[in-house]
N, CA, C and O atoms as CSV, one atom per row, in Angstrom:
chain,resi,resn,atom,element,x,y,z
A,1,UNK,N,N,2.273,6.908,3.200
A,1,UNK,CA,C,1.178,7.831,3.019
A,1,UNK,C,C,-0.141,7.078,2.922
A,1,UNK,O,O,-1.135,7.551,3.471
A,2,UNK,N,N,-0.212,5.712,2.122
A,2,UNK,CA,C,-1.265,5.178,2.129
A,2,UNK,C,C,-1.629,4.817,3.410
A,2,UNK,O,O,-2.691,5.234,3.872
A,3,UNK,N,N,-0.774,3.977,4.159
A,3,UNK,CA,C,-1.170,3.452,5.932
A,3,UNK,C,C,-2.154,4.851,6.402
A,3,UNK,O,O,-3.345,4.868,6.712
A,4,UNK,N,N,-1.072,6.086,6.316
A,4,UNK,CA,C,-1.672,7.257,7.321
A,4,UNK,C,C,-3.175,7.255,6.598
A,4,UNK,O,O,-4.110,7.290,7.399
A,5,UNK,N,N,-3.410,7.230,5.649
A,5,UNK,CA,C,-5.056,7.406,5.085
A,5,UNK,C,C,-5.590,6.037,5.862
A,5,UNK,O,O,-6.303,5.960,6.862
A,6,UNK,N,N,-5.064,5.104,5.147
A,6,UNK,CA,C,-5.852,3.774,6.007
A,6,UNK,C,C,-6.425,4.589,7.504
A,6,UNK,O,O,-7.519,5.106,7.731
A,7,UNK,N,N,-5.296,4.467,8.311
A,7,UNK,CA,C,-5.298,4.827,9.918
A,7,UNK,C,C,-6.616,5.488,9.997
A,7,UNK,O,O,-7.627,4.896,10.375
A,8,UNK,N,N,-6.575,7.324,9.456
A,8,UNK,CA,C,-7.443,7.947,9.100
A,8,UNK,C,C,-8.422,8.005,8.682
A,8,UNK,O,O,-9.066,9.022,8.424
A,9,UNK,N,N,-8.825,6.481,8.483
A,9,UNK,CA,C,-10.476,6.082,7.377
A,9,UNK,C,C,-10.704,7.093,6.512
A,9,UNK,O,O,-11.716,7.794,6.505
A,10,UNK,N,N,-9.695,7.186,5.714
A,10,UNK,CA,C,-9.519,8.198,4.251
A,10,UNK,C,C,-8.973,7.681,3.121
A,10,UNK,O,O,-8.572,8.281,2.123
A,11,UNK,N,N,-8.995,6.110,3.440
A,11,UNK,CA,C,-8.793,5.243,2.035
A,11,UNK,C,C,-10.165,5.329,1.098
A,11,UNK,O,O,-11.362,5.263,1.378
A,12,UNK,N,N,-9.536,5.480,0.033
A,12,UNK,CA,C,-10.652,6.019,-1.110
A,12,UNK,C,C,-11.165,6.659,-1.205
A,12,UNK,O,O,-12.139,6.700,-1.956
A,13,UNK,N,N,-10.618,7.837,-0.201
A,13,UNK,CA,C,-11.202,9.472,-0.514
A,13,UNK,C,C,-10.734,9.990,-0.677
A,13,UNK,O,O,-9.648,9.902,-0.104
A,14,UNK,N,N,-10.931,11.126,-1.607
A,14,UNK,CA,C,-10.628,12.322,-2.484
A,14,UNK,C,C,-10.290,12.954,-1.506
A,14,UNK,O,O,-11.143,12.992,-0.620
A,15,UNK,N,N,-9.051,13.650,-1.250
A,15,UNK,CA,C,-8.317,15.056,0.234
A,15,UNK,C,C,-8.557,16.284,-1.086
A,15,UNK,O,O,-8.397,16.093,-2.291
A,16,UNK,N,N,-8.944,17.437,-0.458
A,16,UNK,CA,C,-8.626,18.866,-1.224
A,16,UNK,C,C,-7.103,18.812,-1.504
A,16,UNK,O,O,-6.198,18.652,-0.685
A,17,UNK,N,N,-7.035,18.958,-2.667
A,17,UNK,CA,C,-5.518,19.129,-3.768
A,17,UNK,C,C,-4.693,17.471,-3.861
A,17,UNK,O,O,-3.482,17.310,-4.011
A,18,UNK,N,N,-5.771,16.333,-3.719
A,18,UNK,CA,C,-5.061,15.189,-3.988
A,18,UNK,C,C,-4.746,15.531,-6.079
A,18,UNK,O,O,-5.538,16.152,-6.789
A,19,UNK,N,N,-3.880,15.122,-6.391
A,19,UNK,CA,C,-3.512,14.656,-7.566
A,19,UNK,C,C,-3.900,13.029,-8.092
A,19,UNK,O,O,-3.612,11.952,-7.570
A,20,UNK,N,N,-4.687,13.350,-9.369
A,20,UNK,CA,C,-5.128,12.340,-9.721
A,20,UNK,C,C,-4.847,11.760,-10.403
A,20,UNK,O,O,-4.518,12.460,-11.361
A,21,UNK,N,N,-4.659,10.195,-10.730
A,21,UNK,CA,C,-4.661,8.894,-11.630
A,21,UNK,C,C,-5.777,9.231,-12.737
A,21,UNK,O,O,-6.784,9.938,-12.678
A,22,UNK,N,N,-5.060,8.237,-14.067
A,22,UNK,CA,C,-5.895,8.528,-15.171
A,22,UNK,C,C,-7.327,7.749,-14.923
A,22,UNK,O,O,-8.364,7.694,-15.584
A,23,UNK,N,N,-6.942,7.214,-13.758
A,23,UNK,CA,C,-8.712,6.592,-14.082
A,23,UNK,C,C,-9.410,7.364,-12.626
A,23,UNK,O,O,-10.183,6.736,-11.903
A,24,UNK,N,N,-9.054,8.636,-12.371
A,24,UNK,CA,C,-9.684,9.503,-11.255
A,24,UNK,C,C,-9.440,9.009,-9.917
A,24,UNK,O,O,-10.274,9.534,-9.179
A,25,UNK,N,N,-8.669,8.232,-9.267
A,25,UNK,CA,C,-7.904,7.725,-8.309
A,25,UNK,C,C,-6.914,8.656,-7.777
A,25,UNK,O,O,-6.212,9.349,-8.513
A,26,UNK,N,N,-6.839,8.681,-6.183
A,26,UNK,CA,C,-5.722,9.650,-5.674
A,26,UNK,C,C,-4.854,8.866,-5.764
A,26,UNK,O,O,-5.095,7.659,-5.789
A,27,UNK,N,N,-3.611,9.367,-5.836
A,27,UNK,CA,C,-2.199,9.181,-6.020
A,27,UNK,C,C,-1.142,9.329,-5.306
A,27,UNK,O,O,-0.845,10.488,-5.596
A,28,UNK,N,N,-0.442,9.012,-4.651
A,28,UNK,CA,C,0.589,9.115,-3.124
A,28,UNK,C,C,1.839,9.151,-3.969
A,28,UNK,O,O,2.029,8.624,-5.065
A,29,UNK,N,N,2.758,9.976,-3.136
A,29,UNK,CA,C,4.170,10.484,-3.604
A,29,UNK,C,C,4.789,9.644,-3.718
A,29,UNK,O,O,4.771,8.938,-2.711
A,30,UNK,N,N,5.692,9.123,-4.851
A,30,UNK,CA,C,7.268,8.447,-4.297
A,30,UNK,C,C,8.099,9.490,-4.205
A,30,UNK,O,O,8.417,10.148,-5.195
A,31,UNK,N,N,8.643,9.808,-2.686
A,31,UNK,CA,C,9.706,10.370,-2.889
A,31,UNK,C,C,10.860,10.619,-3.904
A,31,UNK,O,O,11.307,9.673,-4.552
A,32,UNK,N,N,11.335,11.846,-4.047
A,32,UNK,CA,C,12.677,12.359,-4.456
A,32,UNK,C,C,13.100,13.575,-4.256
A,32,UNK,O,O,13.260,14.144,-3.176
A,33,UNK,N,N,13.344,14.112,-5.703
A,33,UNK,CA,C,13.943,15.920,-5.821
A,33,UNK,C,C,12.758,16.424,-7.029
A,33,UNK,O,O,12.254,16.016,-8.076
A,34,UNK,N,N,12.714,17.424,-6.230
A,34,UNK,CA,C,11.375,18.202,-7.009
A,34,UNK,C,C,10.236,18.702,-6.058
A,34,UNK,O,O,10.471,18.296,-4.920
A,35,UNK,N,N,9.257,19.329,-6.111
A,35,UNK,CA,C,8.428,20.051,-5.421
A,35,UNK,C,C,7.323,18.656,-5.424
A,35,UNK,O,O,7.472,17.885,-6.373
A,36,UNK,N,N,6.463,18.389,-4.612
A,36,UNK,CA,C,5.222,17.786,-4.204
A,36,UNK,C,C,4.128,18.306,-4.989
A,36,UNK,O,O,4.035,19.534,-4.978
A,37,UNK,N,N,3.322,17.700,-5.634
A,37,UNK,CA,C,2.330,18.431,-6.508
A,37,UNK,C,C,1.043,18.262,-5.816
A,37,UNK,O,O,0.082,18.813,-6.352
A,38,UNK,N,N,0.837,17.611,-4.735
A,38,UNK,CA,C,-0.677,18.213,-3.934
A,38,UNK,C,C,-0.741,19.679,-3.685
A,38,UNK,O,O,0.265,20.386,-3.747
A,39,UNK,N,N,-1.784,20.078,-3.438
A,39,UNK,CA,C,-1.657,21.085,-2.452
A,39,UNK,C,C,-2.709,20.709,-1.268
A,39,UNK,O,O,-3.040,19.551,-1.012
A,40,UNK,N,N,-3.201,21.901,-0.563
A,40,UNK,CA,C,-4.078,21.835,0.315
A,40,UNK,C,C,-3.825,20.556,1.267
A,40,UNK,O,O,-2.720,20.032,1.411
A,41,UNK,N,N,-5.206,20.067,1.994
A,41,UNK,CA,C,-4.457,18.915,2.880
A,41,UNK,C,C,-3.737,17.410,2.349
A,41,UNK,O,O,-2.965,16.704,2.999
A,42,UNK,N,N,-4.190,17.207,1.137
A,42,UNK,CA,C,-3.618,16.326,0.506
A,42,UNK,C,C,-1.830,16.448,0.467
A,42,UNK,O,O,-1.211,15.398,0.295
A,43,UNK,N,N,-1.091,17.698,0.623
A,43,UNK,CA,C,-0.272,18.260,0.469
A,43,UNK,C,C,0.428,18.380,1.965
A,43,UNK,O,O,1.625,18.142,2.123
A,44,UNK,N,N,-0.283,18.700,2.839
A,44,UNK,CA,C,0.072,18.816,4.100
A,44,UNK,C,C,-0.093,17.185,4.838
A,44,UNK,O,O,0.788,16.952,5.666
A,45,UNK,N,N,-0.876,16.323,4.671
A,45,UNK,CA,C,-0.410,14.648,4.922
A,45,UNK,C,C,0.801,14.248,4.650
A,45,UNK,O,O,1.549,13.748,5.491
A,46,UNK,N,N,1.109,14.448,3.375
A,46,UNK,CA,C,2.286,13.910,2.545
A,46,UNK,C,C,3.606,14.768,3.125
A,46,UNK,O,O,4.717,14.318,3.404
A,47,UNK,N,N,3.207,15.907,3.202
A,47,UNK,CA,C,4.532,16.689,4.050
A,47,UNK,C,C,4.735,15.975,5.259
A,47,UNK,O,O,5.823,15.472,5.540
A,48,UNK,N,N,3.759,15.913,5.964
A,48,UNK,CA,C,3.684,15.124,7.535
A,48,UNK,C,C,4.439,13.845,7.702
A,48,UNK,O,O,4.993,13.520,8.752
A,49,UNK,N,N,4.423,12.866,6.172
A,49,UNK,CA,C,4.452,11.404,6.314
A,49,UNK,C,C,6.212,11.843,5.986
A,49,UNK,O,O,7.065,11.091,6.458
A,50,UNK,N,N,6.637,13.013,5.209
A,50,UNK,CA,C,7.799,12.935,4.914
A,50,UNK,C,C,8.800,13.716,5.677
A,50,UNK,O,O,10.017,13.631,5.519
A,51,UNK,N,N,7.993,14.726,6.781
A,51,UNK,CA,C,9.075,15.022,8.096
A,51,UNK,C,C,9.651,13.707,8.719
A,51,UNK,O,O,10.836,13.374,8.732
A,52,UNK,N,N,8.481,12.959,9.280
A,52,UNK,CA,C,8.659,11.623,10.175
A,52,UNK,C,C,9.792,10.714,9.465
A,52,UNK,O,O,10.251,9.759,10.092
A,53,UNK,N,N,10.227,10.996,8.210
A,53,UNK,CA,C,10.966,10.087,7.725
A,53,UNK,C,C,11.859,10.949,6.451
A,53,UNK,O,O,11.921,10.817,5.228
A,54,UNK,N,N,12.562,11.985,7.557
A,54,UNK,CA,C,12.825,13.010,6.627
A,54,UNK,C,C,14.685,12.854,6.422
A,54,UNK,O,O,15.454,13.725,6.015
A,55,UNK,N,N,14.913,11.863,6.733
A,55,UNK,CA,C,16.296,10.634,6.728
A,55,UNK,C,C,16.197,10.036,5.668
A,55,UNK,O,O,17.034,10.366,4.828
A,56,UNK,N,N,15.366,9.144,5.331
A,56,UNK,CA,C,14.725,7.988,4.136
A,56,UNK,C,C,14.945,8.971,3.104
A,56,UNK,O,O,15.822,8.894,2.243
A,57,UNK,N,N,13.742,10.295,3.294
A,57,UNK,CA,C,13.478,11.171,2.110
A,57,UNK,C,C,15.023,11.968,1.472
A,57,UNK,O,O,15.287,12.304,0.318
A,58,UNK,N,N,15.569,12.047,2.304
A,58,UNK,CA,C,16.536,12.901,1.828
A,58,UNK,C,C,17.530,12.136,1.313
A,58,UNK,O,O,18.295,12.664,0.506
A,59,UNK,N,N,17.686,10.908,1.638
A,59,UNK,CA,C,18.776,10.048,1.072
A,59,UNK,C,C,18.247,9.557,-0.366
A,59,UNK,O,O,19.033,9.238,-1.258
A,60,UNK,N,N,16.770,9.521,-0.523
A,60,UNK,CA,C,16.231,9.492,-2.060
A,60,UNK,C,C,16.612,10.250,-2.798
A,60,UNK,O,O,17.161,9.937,-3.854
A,61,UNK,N,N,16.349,11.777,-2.300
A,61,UNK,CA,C,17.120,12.765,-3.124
A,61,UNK,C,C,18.219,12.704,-3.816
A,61,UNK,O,O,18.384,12.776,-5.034
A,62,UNK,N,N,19.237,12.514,-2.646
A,62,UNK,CA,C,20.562,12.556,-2.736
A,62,UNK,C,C,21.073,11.389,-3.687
A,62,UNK,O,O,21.941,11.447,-4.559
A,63,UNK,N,N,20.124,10.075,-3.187
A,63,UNK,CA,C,20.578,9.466,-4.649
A,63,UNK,C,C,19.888,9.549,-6.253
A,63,UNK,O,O,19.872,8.709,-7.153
A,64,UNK,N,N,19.408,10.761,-6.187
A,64,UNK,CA,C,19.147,10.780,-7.386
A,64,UNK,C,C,17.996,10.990,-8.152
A,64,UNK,O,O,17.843,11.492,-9.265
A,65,UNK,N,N,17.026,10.393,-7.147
A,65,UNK,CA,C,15.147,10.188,-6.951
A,65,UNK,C,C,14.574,11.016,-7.809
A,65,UNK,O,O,15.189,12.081,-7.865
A,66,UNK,N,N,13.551,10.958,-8.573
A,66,UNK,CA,C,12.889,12.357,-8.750
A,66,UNK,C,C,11.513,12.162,-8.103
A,66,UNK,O,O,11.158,11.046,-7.723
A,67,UNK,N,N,10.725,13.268,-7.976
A,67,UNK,CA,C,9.354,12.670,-7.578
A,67,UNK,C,C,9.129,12.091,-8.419
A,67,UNK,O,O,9.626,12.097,-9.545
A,68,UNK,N,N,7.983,11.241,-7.789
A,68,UNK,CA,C,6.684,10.672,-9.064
A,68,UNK,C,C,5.364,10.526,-8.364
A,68,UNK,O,O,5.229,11.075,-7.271
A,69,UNK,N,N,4.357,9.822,-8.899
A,69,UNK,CA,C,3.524,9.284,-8.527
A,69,UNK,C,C,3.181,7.935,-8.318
A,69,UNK,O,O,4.039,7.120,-8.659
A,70,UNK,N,N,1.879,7.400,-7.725
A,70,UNK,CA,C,1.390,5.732,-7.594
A,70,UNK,C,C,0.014,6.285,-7.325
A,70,UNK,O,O,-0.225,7.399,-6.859
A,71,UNK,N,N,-0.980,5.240,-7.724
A,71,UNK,CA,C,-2.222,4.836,-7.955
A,71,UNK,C,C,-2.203,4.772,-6.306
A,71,UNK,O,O,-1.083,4.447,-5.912
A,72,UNK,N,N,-3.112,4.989,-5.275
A,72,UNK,CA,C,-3.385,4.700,-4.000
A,72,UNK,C,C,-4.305,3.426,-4.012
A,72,UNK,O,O,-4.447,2.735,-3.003
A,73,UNK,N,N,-4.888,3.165,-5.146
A,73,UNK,CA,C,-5.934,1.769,-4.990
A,73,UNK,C,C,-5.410,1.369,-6.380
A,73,UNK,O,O,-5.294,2.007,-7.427
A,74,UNK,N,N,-5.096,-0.066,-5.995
A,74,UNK,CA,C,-4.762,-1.291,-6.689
A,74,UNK,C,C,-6.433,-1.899,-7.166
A,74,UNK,O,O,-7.202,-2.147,-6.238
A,75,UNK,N,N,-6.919,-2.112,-8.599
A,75,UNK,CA,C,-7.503,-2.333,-9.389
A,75,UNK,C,C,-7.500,-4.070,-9.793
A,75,UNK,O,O,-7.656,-4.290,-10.994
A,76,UNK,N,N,-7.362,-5.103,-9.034
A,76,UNK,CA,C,-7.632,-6.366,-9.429
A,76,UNK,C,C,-8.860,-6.466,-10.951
A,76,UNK,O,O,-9.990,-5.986,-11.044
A,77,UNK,N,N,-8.455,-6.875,-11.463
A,77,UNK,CA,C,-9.494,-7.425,-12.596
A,77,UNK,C,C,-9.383,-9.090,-13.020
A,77,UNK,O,O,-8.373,-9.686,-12.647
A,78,UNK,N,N,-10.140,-9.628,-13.586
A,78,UNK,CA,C,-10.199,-10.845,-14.222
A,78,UNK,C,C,-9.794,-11.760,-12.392
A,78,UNK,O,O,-8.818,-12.430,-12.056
A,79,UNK,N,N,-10.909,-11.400,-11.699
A,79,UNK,CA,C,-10.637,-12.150,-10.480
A,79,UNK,C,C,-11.633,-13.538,-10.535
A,79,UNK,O,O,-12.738,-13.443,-11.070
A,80,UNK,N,N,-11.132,-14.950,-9.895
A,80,UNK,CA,C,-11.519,-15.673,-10.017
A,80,UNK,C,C,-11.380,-16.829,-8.735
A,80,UNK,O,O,-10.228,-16.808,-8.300
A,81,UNK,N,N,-11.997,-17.532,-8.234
A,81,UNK,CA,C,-11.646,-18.708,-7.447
A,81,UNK,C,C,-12.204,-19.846,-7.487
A,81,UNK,O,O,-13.192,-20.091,-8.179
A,82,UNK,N,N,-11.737,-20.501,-6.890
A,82,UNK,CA,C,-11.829,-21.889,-6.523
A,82,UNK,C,C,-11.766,-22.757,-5.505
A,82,UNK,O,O,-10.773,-22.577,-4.798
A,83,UNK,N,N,-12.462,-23.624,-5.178
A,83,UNK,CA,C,-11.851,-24.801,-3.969
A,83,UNK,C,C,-11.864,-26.250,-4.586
A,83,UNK,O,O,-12.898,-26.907,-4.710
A,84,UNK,N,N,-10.762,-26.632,-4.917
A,84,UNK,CA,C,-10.482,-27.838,-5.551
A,84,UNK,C,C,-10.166,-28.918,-4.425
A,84,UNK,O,O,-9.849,-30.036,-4.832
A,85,UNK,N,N,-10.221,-28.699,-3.023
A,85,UNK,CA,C,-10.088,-29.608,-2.092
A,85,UNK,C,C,-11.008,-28.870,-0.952
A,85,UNK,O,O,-11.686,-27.888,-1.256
A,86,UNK,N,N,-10.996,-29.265,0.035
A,86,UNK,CA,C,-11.146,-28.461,1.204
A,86,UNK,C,C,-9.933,-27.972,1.916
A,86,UNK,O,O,-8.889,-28.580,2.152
A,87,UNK,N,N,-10.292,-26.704,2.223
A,87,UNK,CA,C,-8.906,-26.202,3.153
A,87,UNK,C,C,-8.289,-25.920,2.185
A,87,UNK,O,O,-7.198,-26.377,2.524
A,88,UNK,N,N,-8.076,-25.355,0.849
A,88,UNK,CA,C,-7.397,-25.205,-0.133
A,88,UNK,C,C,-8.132,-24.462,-1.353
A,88,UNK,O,O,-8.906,-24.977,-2.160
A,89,UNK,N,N,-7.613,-22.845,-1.278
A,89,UNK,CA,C,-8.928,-22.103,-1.828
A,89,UNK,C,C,-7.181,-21.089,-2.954
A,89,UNK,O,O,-6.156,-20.466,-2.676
A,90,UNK,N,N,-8.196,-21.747,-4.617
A,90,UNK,CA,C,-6.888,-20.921,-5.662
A,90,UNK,C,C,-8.019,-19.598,-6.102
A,90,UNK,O,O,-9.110,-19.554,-6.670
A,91,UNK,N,N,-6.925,-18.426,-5.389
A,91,UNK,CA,C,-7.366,-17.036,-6.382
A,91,UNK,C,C,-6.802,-16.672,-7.263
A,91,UNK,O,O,-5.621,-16.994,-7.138
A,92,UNK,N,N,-7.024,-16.029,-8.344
A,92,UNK,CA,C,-6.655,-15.528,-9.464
A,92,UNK,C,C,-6.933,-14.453,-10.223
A,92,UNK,O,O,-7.934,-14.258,-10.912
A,93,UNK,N,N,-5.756,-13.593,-10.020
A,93,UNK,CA,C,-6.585,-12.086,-10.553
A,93,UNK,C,C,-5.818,-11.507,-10.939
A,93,UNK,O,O,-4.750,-11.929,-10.495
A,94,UNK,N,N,-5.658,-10.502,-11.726
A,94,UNK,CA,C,-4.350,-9.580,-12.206
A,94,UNK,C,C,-4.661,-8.306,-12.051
A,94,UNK,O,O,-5.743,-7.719,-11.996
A,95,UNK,N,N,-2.987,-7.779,-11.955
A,95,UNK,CA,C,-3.035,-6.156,-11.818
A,95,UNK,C,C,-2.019,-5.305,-12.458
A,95,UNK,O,O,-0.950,-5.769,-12.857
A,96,UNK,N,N,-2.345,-4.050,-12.560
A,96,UNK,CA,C,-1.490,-3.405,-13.396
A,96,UNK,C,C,0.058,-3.471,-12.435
A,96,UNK,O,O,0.295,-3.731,-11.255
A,97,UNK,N,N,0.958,-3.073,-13.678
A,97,UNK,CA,C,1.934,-3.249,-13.270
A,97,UNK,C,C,2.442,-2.308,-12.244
A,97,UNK,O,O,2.139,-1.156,-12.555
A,98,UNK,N,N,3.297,-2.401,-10.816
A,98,UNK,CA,C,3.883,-2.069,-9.989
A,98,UNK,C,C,3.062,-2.024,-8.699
A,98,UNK,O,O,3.386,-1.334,-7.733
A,99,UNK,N,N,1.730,-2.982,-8.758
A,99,UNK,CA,C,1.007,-3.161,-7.334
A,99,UNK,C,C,1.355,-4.635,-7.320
A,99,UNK,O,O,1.766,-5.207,-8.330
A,100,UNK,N,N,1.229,-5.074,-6.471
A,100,UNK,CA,C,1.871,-5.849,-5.102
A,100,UNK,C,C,0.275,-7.205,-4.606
A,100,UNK,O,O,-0.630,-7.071,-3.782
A,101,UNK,N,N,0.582,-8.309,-5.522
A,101,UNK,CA,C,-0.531,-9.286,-5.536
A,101,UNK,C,C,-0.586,-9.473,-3.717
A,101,UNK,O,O,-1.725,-9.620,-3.275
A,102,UNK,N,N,0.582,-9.474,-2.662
A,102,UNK,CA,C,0.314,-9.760,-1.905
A,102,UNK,C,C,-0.417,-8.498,-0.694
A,102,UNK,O,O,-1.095,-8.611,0.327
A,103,UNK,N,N,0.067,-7.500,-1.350
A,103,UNK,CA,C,-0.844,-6.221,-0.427
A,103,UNK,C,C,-2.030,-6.891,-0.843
A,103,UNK,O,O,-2.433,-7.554,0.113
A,104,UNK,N,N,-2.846,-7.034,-1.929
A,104,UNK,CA,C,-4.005,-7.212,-2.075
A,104,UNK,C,C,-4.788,-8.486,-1.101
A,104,UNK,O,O,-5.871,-8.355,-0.531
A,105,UNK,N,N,-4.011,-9.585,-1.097
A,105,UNK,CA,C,-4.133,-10.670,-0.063
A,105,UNK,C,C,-4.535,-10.354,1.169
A,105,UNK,O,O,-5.439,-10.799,1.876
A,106,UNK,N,N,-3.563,-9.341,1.357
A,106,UNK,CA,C,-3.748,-9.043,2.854
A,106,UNK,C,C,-4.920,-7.956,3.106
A,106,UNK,O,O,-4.677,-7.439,4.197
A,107,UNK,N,N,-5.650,-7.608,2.757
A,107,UNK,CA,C,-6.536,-6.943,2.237
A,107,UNK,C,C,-7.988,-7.556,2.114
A,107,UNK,O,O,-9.000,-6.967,2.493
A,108,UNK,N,N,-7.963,-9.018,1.441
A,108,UNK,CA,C,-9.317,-9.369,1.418
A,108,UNK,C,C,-9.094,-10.861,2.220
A,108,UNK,O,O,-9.911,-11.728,2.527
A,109,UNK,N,N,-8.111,-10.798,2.355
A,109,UNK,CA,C,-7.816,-12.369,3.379
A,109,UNK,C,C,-7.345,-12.323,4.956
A,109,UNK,O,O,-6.327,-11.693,5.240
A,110,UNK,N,N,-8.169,-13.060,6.071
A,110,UNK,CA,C,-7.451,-13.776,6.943
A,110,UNK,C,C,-7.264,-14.445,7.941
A,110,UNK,O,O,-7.967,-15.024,8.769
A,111,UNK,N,N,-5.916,-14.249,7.704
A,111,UNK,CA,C,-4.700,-15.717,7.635
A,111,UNK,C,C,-4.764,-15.926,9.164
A,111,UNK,O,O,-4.988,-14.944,9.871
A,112,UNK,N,N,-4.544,-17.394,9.833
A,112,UNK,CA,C,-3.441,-17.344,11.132
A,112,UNK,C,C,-2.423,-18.930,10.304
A,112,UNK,O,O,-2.700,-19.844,9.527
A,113,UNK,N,N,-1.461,-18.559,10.913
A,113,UNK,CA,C,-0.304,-19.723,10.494
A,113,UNK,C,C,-0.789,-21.050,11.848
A,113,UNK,O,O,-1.393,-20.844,12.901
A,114,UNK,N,N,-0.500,-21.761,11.551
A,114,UNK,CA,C,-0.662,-23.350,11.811
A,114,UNK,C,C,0.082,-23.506,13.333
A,114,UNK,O,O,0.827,-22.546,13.527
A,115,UNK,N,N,0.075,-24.006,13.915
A,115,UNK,CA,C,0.774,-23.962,15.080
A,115,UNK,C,C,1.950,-24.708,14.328
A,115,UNK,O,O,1.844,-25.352,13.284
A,116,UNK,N,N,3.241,-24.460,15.173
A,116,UNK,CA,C,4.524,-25.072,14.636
A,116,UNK,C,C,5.325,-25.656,15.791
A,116,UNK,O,O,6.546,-25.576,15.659
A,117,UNK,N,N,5.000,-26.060,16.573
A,117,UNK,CA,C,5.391,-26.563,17.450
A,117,UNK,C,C,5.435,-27.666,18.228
A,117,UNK,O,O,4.300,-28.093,18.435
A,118,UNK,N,N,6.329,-28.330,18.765
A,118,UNK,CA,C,5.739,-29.729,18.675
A,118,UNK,C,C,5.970,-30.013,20.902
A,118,UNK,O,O,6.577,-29.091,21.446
A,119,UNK,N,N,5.692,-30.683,21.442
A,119,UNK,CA,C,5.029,-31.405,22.548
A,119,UNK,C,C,6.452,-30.420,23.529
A,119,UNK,O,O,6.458,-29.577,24.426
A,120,UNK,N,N,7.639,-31.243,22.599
A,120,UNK,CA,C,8.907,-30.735,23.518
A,120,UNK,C,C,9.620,-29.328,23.522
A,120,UNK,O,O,10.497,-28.835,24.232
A,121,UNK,N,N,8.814,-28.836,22.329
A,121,UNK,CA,C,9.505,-26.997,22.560
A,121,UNK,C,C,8.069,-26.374,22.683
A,121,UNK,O,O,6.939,-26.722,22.340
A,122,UNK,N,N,8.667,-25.207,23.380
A,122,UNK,CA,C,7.443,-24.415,23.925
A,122,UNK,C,C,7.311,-23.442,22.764
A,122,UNK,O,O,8.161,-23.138,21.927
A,123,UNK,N,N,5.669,-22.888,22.941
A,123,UNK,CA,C,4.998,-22.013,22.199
A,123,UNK,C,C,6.096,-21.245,21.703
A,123,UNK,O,O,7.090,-21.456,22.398
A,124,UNK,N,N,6.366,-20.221,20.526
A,124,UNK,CA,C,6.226,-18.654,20.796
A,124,UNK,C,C,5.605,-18.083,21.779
A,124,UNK,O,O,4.665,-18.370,22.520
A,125,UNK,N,N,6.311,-17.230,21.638
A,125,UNK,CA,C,5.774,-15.926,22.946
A,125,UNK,C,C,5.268,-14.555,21.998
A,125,UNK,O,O,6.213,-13.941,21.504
A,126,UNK,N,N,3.711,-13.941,21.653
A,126,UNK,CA,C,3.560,-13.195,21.098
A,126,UNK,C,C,3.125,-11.944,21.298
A,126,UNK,O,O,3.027,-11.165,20.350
């Protein structure tokens, strides 16, 4: 549900009948058993994201799932860096519990990996 907002350039916006986080943040479904508490289009995304994957969803159920909620924006605080060499940059930041230090990475960082290959094997193919 979050990607489809990404896609949509509707990250960090309020949809009619999003459900909100205690600190006024929209909130995306975890699947289970129980009714969806958006309504309006906030309600009709989340239906959308859970036809397309209405296999996944139902096997949540079935094992047991209940709905819930999640924060749609991850809140870094006490962020900090450094370059103690060149080519070698330490971040440091924390987040509440059940967001994902490396979504955030990918997010304000990027990356390409190093070539890995040496004279006698050929490239990847990408």
């Amino acid at each position: 549900m979050l990607a489809l907002r990404i896609q949509q350039g509707l990250w960090g916006k309020t949809l009619p009948g999003d459900v909100m986080d205690e600190a006024g943040g929209p909130t995306g479904s975890l699947w289970g058993r129980g009714r969806v508490s958006t309504t309006d289009q906030a309600q009709a995304l989340e239906n959308g994201v859970a036809e397309r994957h209405a296999s996944l969803c139902d096997g949540m159920e079935h094992a047991g799932l209940d709905q819930a909620r999640r924060a749609l924006v991850a809140g870094p605080v006490d962020i900090s860096w450094e370059w103690p060499q060149a080519g070698q940059l330490v971040l440091t930041f924390s987040l509440p519990a059940g967001n994902y230090a490396t979504s955030v990475l990918n997010e304000i960082l990027r990356t390409t990996e190093p070539d890995r290959h040496t004279e006698n094997e050929p490239a990847a193919v990408e």
